[in-house]
C-alpha positions in Angstrom: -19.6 5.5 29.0 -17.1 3.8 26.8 -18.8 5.4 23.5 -17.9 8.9 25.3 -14.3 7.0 26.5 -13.5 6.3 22.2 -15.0 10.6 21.4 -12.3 11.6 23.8 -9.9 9.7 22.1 -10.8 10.3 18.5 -10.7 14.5 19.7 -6.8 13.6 21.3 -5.5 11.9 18.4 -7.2 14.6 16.3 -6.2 17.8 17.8 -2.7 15.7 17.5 -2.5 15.4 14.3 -3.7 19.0 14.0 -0.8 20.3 16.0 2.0 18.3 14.4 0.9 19.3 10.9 1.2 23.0 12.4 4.6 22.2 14.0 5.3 21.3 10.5 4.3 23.9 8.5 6.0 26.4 11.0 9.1 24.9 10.8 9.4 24.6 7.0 8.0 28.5 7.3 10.9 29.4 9.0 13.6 27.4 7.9 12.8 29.3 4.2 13.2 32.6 5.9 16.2 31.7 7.9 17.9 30.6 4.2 18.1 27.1 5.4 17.9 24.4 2.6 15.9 22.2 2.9 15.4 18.9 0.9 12.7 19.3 -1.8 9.7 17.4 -2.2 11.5 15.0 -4.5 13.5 13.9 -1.8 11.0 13.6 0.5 7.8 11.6 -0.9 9.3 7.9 -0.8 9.2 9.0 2.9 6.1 9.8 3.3 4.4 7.2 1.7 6.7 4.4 4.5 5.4 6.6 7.2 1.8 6.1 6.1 2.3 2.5 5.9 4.1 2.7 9.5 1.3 4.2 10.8 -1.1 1.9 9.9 0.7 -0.6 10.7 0.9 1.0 14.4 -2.9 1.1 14.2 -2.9 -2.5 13.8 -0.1 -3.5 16.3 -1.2 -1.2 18.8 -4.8 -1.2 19.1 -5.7 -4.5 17.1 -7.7 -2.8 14.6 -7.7 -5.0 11.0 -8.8 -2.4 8.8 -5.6 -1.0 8.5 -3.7 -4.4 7.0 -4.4 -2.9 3.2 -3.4 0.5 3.8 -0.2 -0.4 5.6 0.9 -2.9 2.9 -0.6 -0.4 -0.1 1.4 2.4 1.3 4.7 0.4 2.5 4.6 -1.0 -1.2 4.8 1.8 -2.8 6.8 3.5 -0.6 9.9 0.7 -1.0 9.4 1.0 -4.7 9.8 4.7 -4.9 12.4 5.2 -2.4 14.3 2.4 -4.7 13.7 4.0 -7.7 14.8 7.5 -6.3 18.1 6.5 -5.3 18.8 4.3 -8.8 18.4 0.8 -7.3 15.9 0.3 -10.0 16.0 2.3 -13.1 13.5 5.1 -13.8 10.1 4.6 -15.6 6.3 5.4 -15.6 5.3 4.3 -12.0 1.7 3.7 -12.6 2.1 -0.2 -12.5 2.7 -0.3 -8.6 -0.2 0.8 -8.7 -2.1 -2.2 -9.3 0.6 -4.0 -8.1 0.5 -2.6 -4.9 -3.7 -2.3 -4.0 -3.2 -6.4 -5.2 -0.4 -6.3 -2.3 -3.1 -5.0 0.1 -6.0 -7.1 -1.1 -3.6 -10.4 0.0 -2.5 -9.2 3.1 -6.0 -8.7 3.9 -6.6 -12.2 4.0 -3.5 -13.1 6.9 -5.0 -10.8 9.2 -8.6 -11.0 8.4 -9.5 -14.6 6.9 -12.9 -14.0 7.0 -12.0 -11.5 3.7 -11.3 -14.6 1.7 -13.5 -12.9 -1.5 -10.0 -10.7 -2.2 -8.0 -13.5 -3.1 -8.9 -13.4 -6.8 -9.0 -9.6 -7.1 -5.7 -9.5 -5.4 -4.1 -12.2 -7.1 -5.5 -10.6 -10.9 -4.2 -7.0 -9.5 -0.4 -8.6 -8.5 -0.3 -10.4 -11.7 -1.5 -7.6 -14.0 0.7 -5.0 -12.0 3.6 -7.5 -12.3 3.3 -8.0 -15.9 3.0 -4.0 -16.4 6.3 -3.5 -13.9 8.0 -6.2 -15.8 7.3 -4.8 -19.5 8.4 -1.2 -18.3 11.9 -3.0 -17.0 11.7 -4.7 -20.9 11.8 -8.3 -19.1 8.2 -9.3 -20.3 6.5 -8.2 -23.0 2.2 -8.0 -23.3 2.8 -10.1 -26.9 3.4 -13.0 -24.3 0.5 -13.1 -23.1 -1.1 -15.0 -25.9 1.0 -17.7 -24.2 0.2 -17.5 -20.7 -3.5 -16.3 -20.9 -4.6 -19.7 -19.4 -3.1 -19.0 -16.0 -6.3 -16.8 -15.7 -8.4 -20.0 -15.8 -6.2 -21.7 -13.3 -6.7 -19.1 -11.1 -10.1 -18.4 -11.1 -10.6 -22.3 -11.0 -8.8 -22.0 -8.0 -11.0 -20.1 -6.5 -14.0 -21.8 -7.2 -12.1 -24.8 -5.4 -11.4 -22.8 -2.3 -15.1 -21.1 -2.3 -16.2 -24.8 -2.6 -13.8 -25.9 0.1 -14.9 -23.3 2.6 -18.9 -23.8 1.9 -18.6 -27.5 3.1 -16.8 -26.8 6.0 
């Protein structure tokens, strides 16, 4: 019974989706024939990645589901990023590096929500930190010649997470 309770729901939210994206199209359809402008798709994509993000993060709040911690972090990330970099709060360049930057985001906030998922802490951590040090050579505050420097904060933070894998095991 509740198996056939969650295909009802699944078919609702589906054949919801389906109709908004109709609505949608519709609209935009006939705005263009009216002569209305409308904003163009530059405009409009910082948007749509914060209402991803939103809408995971509804999935969460809502229903309790966990699955949806990375994918509202990933998509809120990048999201704030490129709705700052539209309107000139941050200057213009290649946006690859949120990239990284932002599936190492998700990785981390994995780990609030769903501790048992402690094997992303490394892979998010390396993600944030190579994504950060890609954002911050594109904004010329960090250059990849300095990483002859720092390269042993690699070792600290994979002994780190030997320590907390140790850590855990015991307990």
């Amino acid at each position: 019974m509740e198996v056939r309770n969650e295909m009802k729901i699944k078919n609702r939210r589906g054949s919801l989706v389906g109709g908004l994206i109709l609505v949608l199209i519709g609209a935009v359809m006939l705005a263009r024939r009216l002569n209305f402008s409308l904003p163009m798709w530059e405009d409009l994509y910082p948007f749509g990645f914060m209402l991803l993000g939103l809408a995971s993060a509804y999935r969460i709040r809502g229903r309790g589901y966990r699955d949806g911690v990375f994918g509202a972090v990933f998509f809120l990330s990048l999201g704030a990023f490129f709705l700052l970099r539209h309107y000139n709060f941050i200057p213009y360049f290649h946006s690859w590096p949120i990239f990284p930057f932002a599936v190492g985001l998700g990785l981390l906030a994995q780990i609030v929500f769903v501790p048992k998922q402690w094997g992303v802490v490394i892979p998010g951590v390396m993600l944030v930190l190579f994504g950060g040090a890609l954002l911050m050579e594109e904004l010329d505050y960090f250059y990849f010649d300095d990483i002859g420097r720092y390269w042993p904060l690699l070792l600290i933070a994979f002994g780190v997470g030997v320590l907390l894998n140790a850590r855990r095991q015991r307990a």
